[in-house]
Backbone as numpy.savetxt, mean C-alpha at the origin, in Angstrom:
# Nx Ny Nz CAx CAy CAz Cx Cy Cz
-2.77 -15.62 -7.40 -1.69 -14.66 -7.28 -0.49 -15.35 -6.67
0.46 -15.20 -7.36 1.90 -15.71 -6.69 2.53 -14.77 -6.03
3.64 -14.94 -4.84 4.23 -14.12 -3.92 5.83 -14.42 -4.23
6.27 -13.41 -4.39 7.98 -13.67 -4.89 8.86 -12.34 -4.30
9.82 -12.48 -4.03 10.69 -11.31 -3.86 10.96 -10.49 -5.35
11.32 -9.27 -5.54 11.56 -8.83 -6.70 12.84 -9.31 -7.27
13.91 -9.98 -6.82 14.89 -10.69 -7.47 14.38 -11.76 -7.41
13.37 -12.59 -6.99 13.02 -14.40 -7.56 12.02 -13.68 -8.87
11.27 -12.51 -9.02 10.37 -12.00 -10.31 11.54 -12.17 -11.45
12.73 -11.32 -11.05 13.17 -11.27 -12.39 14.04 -12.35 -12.85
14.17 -13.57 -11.91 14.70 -14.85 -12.24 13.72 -15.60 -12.70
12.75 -15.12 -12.54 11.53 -16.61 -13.29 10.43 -15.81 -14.22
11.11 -14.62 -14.59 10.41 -14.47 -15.90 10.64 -14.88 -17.61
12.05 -15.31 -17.62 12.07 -16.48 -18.28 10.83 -17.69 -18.82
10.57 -18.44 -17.94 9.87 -19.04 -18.00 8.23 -19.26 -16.94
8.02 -18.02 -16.61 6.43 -17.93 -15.69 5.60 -16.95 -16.07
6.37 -16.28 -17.16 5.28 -15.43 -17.97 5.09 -15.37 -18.90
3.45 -15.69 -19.27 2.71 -16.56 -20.35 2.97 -14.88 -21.75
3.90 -15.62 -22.40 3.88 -15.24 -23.70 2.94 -14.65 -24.37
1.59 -15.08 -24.38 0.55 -14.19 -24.45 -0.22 -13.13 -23.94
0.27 -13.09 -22.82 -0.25 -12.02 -21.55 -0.27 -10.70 -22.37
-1.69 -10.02 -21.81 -1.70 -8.62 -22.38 -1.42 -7.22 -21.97
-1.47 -7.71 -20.51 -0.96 -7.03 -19.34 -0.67 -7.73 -18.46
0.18 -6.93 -17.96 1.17 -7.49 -16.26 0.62 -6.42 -15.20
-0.06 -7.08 -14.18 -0.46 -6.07 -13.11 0.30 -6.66 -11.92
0.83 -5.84 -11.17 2.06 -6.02 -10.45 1.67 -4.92 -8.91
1.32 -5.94 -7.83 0.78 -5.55 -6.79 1.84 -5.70 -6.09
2.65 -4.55 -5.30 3.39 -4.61 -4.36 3.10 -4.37 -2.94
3.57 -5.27 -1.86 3.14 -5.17 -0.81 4.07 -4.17 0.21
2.79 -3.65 1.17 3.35 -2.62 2.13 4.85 -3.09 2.53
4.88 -3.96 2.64 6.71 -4.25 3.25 7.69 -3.38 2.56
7.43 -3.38 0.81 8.43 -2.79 0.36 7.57 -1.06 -0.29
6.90 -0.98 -0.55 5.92 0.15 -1.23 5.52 0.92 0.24
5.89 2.57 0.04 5.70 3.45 1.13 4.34 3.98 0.76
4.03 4.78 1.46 2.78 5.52 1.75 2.63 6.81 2.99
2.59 7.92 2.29 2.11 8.99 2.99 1.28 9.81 3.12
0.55 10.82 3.68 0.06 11.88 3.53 0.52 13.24 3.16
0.37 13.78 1.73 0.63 14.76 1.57 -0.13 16.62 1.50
0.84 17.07 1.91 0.34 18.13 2.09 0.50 19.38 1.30
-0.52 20.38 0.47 0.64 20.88 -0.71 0.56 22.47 -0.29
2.31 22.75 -0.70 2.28 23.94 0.42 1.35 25.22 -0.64
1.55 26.40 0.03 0.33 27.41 -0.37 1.25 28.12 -1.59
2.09 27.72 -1.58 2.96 28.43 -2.47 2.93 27.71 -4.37
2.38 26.15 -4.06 2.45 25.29 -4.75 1.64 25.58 -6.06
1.75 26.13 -7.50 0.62 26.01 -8.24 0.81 25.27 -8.93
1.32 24.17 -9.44 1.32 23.26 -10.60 1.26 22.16 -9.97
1.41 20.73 -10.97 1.44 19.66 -10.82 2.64 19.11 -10.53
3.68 19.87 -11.87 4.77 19.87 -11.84 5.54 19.90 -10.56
5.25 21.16 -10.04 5.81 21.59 -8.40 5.31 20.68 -7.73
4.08 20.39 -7.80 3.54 19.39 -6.14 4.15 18.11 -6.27
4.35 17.58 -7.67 5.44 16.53 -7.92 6.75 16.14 -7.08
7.71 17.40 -7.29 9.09 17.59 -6.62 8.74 18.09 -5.22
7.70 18.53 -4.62 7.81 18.81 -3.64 7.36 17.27 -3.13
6.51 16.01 -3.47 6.14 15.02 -3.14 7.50 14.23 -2.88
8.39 13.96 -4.25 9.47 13.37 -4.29 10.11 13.76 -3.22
10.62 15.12 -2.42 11.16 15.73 -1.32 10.95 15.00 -0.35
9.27 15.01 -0.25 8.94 14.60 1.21 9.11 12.95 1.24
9.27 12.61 0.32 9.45 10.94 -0.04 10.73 11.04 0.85
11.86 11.79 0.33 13.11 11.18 0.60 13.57 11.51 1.92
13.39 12.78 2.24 13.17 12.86 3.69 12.41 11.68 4.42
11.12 11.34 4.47 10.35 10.24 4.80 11.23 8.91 5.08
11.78 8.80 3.99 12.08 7.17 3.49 13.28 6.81 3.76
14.37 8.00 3.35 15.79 8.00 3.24 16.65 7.96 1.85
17.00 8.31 0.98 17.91 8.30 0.40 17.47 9.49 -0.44
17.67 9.37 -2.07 17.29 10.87 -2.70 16.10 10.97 -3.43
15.44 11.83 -4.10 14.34 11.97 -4.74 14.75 10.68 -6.28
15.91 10.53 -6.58 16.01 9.81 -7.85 16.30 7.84 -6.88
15.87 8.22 -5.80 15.96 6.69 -5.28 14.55 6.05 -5.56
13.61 6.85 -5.54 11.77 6.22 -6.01 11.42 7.03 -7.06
10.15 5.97 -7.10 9.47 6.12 -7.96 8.08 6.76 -7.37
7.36 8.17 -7.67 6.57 8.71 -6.35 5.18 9.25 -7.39
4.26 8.51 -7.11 2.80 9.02 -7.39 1.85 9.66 -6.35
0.78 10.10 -6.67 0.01 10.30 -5.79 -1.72 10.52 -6.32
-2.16 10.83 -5.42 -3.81 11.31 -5.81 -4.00 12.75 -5.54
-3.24 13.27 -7.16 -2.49 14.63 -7.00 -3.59 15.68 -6.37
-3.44 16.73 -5.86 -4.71 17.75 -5.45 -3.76 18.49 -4.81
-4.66 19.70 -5.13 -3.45 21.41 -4.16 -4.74 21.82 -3.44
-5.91 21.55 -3.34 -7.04 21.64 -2.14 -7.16 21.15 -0.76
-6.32 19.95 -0.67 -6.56 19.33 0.11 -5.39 18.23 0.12
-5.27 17.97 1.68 -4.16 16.60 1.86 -4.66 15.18 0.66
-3.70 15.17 0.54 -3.97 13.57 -0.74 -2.34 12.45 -0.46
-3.26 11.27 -0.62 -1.55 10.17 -0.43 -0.94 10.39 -1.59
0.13 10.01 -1.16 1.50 9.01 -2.16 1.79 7.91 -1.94
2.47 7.33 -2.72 2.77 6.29 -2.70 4.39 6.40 -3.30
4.94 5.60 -2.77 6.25 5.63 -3.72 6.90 3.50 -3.55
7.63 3.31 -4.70 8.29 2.02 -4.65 9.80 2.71 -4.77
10.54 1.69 -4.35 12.11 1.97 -4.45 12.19 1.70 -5.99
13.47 2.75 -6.41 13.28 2.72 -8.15 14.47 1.05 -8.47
15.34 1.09 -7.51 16.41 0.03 -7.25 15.23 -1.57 -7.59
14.27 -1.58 -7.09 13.33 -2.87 -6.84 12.15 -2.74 -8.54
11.96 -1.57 -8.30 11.09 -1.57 -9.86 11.40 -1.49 -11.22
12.65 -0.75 -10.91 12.78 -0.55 -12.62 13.37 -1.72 -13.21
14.07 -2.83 -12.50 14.56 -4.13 -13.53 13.20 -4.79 -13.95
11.91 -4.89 -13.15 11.13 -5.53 -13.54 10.33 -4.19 -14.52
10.45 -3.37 -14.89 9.57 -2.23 -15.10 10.44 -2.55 -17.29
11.76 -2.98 -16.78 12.53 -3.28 -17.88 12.24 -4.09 -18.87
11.69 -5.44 -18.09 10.99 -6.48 -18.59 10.00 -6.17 -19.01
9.37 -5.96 -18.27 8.31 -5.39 -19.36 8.23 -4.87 -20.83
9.01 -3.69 -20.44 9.18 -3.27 -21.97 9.81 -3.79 -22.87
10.71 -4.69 -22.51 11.62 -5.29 -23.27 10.72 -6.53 -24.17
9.82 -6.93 -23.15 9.24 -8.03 -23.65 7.44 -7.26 -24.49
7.75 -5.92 -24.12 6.05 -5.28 -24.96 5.01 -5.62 -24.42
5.19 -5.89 -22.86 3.88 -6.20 -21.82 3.81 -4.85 -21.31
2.13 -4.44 -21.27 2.09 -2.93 -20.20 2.04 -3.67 -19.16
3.12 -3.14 -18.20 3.13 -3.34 -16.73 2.08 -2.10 -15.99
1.32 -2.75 -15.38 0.41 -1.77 -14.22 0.45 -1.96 -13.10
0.87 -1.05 -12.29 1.56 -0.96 -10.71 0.45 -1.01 -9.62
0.40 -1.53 -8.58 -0.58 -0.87 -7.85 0.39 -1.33 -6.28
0.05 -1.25 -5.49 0.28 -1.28 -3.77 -1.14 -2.14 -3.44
-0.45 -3.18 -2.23 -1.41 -3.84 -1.87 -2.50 -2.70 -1.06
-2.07 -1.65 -0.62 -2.99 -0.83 -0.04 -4.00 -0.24 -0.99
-3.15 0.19 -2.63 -4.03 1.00 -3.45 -5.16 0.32 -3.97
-4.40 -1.24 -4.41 -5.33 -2.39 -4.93 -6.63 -2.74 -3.73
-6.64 -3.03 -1.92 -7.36 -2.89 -1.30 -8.45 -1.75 -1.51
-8.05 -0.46 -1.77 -9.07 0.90 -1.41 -9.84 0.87 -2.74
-9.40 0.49 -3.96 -9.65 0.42 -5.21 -11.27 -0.77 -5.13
-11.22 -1.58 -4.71 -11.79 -2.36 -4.16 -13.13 -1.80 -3.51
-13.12 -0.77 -3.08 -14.30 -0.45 -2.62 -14.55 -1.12 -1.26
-13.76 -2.02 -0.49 -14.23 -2.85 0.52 -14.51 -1.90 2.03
-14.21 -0.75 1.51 -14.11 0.08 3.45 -14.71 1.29 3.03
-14.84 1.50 4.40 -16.29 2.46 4.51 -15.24 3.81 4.27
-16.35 5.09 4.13 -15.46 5.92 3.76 -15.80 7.15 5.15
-16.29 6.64 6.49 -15.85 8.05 7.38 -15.86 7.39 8.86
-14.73 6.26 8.64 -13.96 6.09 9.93 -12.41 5.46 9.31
-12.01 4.83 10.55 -10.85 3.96 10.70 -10.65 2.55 10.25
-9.72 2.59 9.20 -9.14 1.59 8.82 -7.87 0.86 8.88
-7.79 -0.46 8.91 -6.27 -1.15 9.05 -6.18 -2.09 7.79
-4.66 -2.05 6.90 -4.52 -3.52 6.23 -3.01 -3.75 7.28
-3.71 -4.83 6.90 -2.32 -5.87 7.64 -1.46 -6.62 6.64
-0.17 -6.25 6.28 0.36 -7.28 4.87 1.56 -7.55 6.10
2.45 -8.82 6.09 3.37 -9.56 6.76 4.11 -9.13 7.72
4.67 -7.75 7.42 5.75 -7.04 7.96 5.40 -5.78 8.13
4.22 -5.62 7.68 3.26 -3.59 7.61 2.25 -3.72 7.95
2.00 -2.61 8.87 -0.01 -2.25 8.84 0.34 -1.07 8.61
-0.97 -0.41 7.74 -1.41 0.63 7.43 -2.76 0.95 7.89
-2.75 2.21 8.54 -3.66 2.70 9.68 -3.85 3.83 9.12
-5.76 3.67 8.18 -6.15 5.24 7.59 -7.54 5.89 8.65
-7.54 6.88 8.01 -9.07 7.39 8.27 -9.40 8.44 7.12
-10.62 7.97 7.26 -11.53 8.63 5.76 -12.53 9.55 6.53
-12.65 10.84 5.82 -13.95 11.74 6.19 -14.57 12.12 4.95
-15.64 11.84 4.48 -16.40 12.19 3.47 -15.60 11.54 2.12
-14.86 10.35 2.30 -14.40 9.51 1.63 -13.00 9.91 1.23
-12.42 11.24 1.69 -10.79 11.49 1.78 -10.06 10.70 2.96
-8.96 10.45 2.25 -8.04 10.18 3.69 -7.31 11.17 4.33
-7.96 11.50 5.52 -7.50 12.62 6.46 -5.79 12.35 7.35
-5.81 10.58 7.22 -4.29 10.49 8.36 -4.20 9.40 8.11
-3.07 9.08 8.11 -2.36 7.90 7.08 -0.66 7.43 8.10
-0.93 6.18 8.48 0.13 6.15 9.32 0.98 4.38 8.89
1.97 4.43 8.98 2.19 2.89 8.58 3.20 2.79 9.92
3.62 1.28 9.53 4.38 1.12 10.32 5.24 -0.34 10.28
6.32 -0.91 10.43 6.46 -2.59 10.28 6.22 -3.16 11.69
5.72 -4.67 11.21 5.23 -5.20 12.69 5.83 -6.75 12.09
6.10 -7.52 13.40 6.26 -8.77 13.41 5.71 -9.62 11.93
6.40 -10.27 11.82 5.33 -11.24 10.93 4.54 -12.05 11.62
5.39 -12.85 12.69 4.70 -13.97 13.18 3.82 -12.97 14.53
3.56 -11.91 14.87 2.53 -10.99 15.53 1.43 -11.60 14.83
0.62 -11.98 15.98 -0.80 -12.25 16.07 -1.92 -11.10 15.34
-2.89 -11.29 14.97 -3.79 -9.96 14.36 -4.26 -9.36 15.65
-4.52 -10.13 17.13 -4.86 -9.61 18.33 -3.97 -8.47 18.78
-2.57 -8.82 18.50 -1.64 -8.32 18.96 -1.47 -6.65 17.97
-1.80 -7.13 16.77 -1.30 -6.08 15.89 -2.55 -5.05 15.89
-3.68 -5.69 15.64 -5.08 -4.62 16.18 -4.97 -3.93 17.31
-4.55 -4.52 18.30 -4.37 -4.05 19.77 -3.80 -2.41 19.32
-2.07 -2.79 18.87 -1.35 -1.81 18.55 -2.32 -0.02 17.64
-2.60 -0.90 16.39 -4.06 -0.21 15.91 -4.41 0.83 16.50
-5.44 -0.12 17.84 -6.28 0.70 18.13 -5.62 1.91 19.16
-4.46 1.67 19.96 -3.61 2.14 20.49 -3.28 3.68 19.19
-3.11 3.48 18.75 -2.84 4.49 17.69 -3.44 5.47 17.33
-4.93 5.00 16.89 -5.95 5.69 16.66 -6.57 6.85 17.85
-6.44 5.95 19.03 -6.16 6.78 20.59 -5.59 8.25 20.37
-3.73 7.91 20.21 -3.17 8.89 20.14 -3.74 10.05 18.57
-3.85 9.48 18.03 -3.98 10.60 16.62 -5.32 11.39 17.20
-6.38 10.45 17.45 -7.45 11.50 18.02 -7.43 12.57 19.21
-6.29 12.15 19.86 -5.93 13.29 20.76 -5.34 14.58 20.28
-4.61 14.12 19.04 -3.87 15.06 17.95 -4.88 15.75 17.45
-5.65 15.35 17.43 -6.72 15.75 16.20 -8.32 15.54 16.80
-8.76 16.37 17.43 -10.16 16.14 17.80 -11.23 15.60 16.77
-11.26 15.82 15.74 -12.18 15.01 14.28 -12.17 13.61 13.98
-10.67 13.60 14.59 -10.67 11.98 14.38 -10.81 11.53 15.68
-11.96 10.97 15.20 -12.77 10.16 16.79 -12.28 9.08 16.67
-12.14 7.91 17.78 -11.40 6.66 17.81 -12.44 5.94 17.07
-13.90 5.66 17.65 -14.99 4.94 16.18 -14.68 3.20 16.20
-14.38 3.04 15.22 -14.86 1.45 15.61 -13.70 1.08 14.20
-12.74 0.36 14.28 -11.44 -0.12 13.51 -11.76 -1.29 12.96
-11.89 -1.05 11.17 -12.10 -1.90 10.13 -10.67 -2.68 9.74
-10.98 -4.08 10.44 -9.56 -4.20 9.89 -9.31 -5.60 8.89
-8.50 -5.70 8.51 -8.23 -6.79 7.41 -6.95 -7.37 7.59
-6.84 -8.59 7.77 -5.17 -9.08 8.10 -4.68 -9.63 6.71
-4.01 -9.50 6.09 -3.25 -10.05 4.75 -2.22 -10.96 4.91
-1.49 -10.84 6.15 -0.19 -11.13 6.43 -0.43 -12.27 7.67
-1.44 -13.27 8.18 -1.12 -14.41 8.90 -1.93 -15.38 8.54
-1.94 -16.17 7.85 -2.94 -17.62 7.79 -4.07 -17.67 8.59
-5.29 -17.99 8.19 -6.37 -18.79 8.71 -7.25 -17.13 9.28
-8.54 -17.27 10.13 -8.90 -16.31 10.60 -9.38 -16.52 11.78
-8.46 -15.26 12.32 -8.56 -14.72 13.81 -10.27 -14.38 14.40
-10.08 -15.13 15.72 -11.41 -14.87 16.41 -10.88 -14.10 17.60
-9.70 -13.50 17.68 -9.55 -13.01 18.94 -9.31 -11.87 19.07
-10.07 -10.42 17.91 -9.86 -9.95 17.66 -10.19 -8.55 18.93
-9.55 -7.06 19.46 -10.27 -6.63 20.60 -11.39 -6.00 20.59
-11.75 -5.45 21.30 -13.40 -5.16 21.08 -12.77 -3.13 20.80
-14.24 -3.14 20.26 -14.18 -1.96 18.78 -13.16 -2.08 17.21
-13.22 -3.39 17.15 -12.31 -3.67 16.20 -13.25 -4.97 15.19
-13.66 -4.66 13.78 -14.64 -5.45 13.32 -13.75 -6.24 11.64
-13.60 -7.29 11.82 -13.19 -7.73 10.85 -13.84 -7.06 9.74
-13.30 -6.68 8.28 -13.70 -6.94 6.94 -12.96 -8.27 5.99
-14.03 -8.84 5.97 -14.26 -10.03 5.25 -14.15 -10.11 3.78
-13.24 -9.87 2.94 -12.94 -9.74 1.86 -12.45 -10.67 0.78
-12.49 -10.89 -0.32 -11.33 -11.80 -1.17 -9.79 -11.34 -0.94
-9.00 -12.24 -1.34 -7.46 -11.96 -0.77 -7.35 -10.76 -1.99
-6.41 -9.93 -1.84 -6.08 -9.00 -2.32 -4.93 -9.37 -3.63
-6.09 -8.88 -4.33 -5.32 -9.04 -6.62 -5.47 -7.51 -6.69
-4.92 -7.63 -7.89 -4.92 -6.28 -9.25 -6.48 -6.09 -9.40
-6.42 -4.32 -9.49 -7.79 -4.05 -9.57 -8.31 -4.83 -10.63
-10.09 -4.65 -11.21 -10.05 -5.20 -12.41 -9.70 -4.65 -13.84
-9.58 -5.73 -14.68 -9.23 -5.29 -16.05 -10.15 -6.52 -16.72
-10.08 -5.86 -18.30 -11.44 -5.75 -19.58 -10.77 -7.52 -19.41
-12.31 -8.13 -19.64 -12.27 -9.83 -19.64 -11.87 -10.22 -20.25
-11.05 -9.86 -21.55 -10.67 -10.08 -22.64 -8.64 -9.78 -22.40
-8.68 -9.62 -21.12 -6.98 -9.33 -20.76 -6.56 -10.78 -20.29
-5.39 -11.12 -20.48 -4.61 -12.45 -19.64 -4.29 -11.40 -18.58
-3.86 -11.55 -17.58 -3.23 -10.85 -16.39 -2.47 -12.11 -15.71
-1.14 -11.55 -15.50 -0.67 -12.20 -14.24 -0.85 -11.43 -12.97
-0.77 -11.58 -11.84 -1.15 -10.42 -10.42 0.86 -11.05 -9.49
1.20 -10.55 -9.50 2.47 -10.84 -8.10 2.90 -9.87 -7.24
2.76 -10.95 -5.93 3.01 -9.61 -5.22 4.32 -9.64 -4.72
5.01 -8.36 -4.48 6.10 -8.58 -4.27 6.39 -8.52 -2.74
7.23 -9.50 -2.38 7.40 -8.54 -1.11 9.02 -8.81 -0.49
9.19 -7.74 -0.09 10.61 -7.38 0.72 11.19 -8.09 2.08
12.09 -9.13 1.68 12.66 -9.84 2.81 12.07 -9.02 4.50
11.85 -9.68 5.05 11.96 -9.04 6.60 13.31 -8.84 6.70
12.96 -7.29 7.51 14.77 -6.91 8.58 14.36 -7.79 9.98
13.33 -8.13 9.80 12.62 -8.38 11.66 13.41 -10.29 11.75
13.56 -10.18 13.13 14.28 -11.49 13.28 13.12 -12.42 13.00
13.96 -13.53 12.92 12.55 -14.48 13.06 11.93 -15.04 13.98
C-alpha cells in the first residue's frame, strides 16, 4: 500500500496506475475521513430522510454545508448506526479519475477497512491509531454504542495516546453506566516499530497493516491511503 496526499494521487496517476487494474480500492485515513454516531430521530421514516438528516449532522459536526461531503452510513432507524463522511473537495477529483479512466473506485476509511477485518472483539473498547487521529469505539452485542475521534500528535507516543484513550473511556462510562471502562483493544497505525510501553488495561491487537477489504483473486487492486497534511506543528 502506498501513502500519498490526495493532490500527490492525482499527480501520479498518470503514470502509477497499472492500466490494467480492475478496481481501485482507495482507503482513506482518519486524518482526513470523519466518523460519527448517528442517531435517527422518531420522526424519521425513510432512507431518504435519515440520509439528509445524516448529511445535517455531518455539517454541523464538521463545518461547512451538507454539499461539502460525501456522507454514508450503516443506515438503520432502530438503532444508533455510524457515518462516515470524506470531504467532497478531496474525493471527487480522484472519484473523476476514475471514471474517466473506467476503473470502479471503492472507498473505504482506514477505520471501516480495520472493522471490516474482523480483528476486534465485538462487546468492549476499542482504539485505531492513524498519524494525526484515534478513534475510540465500543461495541455491545457487536453494535457500536459510542464513537469518539479526535486528532493527536503525530510524533505522540502510543503510551501517551492510549493513556489519553483510556482517560476517555473513564469519562463516557460515567456518561453512560453500560459502558464499563473493560480492558482497551488498541492498534497504533500511525508510529513505526512496536510499543512495549503500553498502560495497564490496555492490550495490543496484533494485526496486518491496514489494506482494502478483500476482493475476488482474479482483481488487480491498487490500495492508497490518503492522508491529510497535519495542522499540528511539528
Amino acid at each position: 500500500m502506498e501513502t500519498m496526499t490526495p493532490e500527490a494521487f492525482q499527480a501520479a496517476w498518470p503514470t502509477r496506475i497499472p492500466l490494467d487494474i480492475h478496481v481501485l480500492d482507495v482507503v482513506v485515513a482518519s486524518d482526513l475521513a470523519v466518523h460519527w454516531l448517528q442517531f435517527a430521530p422518531a420522526e424519521v421514516a425513510s432512507l431518504a430522510e435519515l440520509k439528509l438528516v445524516a448529511a445535517a449532522r455531518c455539517a454541523h459536526l464538521h463545518g461547512g454545508s451538507t454539499q461539502d461531503w460525501w456522507v454514508t452510513g450503516d443506515w438503520a432507524l432502530g438503532r444508533p448506526f455510524v457515518c462516515a463522511a470524506l470531504p467532497r473537495d478531496a474525493a471527487e477529483p480522484i472519484a473523476h479519475l476514475a471514471r474517466d479512466a473506467r476503473v470502479p473506485a471503492r472507498w473505504h476509511t482506514a477505520w471501516s477497512a480495520a472493522t471490516s477485518a474482523g480483528w476486534w472483539p465485538t462487546d468492549t473498547w476499542s482504539a485505531l491509531r492513524t498519524p494525526g487521529c484515534v478513534t475510540l469505539w465500543h461495541c455491545r452485542a457487536g453494535w457500536v454504542d459510542s464513537l469518539i475521534t479526535w486528532p493527536v500528535q503525530p510524533r505522540a507516543s502510543a503510551a501517551d495516546v492510549s493513556a489519553q484513550c483510556v482517560a476517555r473511556l473513564r469519562i463516557e462510562s460515567l456518561r453512560d453506566a453500560q459502558l464499563e471502562p473493560g480492558t482497551l483493544h488498541w492498534f497504533d497505525a500511525g508510529t513505526p516499530g512496536v510499543s512495549t510501553d503500553l498502560p495497564g488495561g490496555v492490550v495490543r491487537v496484533d494485526v496486518e497493516p491496514i489494506v482494502a477489504v478483500d476482493v475476488a483473486v482474479d482483481e488487480a487492486q491498487t490500495a492508497f491511503a490518503l492522508y491529510e497534511r497535519t495542522r499540528l506543528a511539528a
